[in-house]
N, C-alpha and C positions, 0 to 999 in steps of 0.2 A: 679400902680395898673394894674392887668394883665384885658386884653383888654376882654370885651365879647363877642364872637362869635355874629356873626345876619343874617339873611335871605335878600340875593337881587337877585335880577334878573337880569339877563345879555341877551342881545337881540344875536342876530345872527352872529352881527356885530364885538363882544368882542372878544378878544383874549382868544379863550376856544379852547385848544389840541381836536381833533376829531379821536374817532377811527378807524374814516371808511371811512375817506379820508385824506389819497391814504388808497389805499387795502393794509391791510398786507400782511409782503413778509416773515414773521418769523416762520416758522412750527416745529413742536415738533413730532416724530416720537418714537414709544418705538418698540420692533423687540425681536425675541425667537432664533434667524436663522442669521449668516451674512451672506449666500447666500438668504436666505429670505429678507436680508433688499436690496440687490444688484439688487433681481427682483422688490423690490419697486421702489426702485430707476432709474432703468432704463426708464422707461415712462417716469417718473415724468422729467429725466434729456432730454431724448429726446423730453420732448415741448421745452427745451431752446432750443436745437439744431435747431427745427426747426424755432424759431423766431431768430436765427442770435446770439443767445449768447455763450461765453464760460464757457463751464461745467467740472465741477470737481467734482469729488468721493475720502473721504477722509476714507481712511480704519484702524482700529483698529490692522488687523494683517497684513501680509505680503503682499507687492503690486506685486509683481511679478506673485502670482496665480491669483488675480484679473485681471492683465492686459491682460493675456490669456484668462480669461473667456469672458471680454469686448470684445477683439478683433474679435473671433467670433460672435460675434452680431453686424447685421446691425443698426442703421448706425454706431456703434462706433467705429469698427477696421478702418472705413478710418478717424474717428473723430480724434481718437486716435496718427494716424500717423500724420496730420498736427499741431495737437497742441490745436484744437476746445474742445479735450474734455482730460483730464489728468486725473490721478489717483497718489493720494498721499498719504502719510502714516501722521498719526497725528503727528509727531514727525515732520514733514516740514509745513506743515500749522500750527499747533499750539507749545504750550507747550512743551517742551523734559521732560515728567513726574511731573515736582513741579506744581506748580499753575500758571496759566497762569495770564500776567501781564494784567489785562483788557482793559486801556486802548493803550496799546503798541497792542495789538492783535486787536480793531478796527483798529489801522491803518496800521496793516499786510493787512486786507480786503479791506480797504481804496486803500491802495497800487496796491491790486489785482486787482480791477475794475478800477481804472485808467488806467492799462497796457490793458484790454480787452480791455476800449473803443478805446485809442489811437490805438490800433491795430484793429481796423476795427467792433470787435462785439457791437451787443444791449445794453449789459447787461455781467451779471456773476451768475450763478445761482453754488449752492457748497449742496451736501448732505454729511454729515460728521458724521464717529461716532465718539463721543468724549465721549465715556465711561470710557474712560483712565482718564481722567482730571477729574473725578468727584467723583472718591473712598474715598477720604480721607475729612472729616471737612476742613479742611485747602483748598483742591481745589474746593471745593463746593462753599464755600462762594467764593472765586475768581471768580469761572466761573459764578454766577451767578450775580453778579456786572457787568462782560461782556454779561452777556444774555439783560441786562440794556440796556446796552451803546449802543450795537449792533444794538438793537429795533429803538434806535433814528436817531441812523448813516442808515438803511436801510428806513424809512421812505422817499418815495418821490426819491427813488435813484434806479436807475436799478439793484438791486440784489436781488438773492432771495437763503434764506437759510434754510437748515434742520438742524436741531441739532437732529442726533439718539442717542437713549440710548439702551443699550442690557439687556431688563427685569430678562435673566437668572442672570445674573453677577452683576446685583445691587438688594438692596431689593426693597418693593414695595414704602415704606415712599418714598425712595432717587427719584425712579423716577418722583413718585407726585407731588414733590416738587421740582423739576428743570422744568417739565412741565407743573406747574403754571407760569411760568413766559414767555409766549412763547405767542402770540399772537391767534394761532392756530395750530391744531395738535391733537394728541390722547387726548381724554377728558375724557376715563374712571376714575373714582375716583379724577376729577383735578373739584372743585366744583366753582373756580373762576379763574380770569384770572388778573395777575400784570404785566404791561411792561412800558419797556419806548416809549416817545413821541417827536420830537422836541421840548424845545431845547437841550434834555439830561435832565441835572442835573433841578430842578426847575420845572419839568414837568412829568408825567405819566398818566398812564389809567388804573383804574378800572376795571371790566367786571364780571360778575355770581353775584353769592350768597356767600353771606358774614355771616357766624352763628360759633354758638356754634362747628361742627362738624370741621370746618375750621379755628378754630382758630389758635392754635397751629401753622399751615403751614401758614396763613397769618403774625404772628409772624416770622417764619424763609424767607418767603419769601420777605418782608419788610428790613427785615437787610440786606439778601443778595445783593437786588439789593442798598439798602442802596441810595436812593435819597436825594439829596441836595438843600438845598434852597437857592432860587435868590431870588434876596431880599427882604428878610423876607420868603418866603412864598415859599411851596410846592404846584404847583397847581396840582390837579387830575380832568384830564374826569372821571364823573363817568356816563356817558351817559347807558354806558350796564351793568350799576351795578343793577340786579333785587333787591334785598333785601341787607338789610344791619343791624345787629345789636348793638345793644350798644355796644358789649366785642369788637365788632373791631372796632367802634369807638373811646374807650376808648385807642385801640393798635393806633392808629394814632396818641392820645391826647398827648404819652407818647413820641411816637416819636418823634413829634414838639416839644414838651418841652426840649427835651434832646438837639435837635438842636437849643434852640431858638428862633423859627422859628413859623409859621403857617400852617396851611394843609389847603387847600381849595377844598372842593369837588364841583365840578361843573357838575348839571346834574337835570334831575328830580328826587330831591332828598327829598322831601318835606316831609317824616316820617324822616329822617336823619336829619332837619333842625329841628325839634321840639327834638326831641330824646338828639340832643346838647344843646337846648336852659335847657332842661331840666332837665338836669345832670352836665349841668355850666361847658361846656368844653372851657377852656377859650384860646386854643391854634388850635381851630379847627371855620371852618365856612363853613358853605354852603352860595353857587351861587344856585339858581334854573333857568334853561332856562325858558325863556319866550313860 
């Protein structure tokens, strides 16, 4: 007999994923302009520079008129020449066109910030447009399995990353819905927030409102990042999840089912704990903090 959901409390002390410590380091940027995303990016990459890290600019088209443009700007043309700050083309940091292998590509970044610290910097901070990688059904759901992984792998670890998307060159749906899955970043039209949490798989975080207008993209954003349960059970922070209604409770129910698995929402969640008791979701439970 399949188990029914129930309401407990979990004090302070439980092992409940938190979304607000450490600070996210995952930003979601959308951009009309590549010279426009390059002046974004330029501050943003000069605070790494000034706390000691190595930065990198990952560019959609050609790196050779970028590195001119860098080099005339302070501080990056002498960043530039010792190596503190790079500019690469997607096809060297990521993907060469098909869908990027997710978790092979944390461990490209894996790799990258090992070589930063061992060589002397803080950190690794990367703004990258990766528009290329996200055209096609087949690289979407890829890249957004790694926007998962990513979230858990940067947790607690000195990097900090932008994923750009170019608003001309994609439609409005595609960018909404790889910018839900981003910690932080552009919020127009992104009505809630899914990512992962320590330890990866078995774990995530909630954040926004959860309704009728969001379903849909909570359905595609759920599969994409496609989380896996440790044993038994999916836990979710849902600490910043303002609202939440039945239809995407019901999307959670389907998904632990499919997995045979459980979802555990943990958070003050206490219309979501009745809302299950009530509709007999028998693969889903809330934790309410104490």
């Amino acid at each position: 007999m399949a188990r029914r959901p129930r309401l407990r409390t979990v004090t302070s002390s439980g092992q409940v994923p938190d979304a607000r410590a450490p600070a996210r380091r995952h930003h979601c940027w959308g951009f009309d302009d590549p010279v426009a995303l390059e002046s974004r990016a330029r501050p943003f990459l000069g605070e790494g520079l000034a706390a000691g890290e190595q930065v990198w600019f990952v560019t959609a088209g050609a790196v050779e008129p970028v590195m001119r443009r860098w080099s005339a700007v302070t501080p990056f043309g002498a960043a530039l020449r010792d190596g503190t700050a790079r500019v690469l083309s997607v096809a060297a940091g990521y993907a060469d066109g098909g869908p990027v292998e997710p978790a092979a590509q944390v461990d490209v970044f894996a790799d990258a910030l090992s070589g930063a610290l061992a060589a002397g910097y803080t950190g690794l901070r990367v703004v990258a447009d990766v528009t290329p990688l996200v055209r096609t059904p087949a690289q979407r759901a890829a890249f957004g399995r790694y926007e998962y992984l990513v979230d858990s792998f940067m947790a607690g670890r000195p990097v900090t990353g932008v994923c750009a998307f170019d608003r001309i060159a994609l439609d409005t749906g595609t960018f909404r819905d790889m910018a839900c899955l981003h910690p932080r970043g552009d919020s127009a039209g992104v009505p809630f927030r899914l990512y992962g949490c320590p330890p990866a798989d078995g774990a995530m975080v909630l954040a926004g409102e959860l309704d009728l207008a969001g379903r849909t993209q909570f359905e595609v954003a759920l599969a994409r990042a496609a989380p896996r349960p440790v044993g038994g059970e999916i836990v979710i922070d849902a600490s910043g999840l303002r609202f939440v209604d039945h239809r995407a409770l019901r999307v959670l129910e389907e998904y632990a089912k499919r997995l045979r698995s459980t979802v555990v929402l943990r958070g003050p969640v206490c219309v979501a704990a009745e809302l299950v008791e009530l509709l007999d979701l028998s693969h889903l439970r809330v934790e309410a903090n104490a």
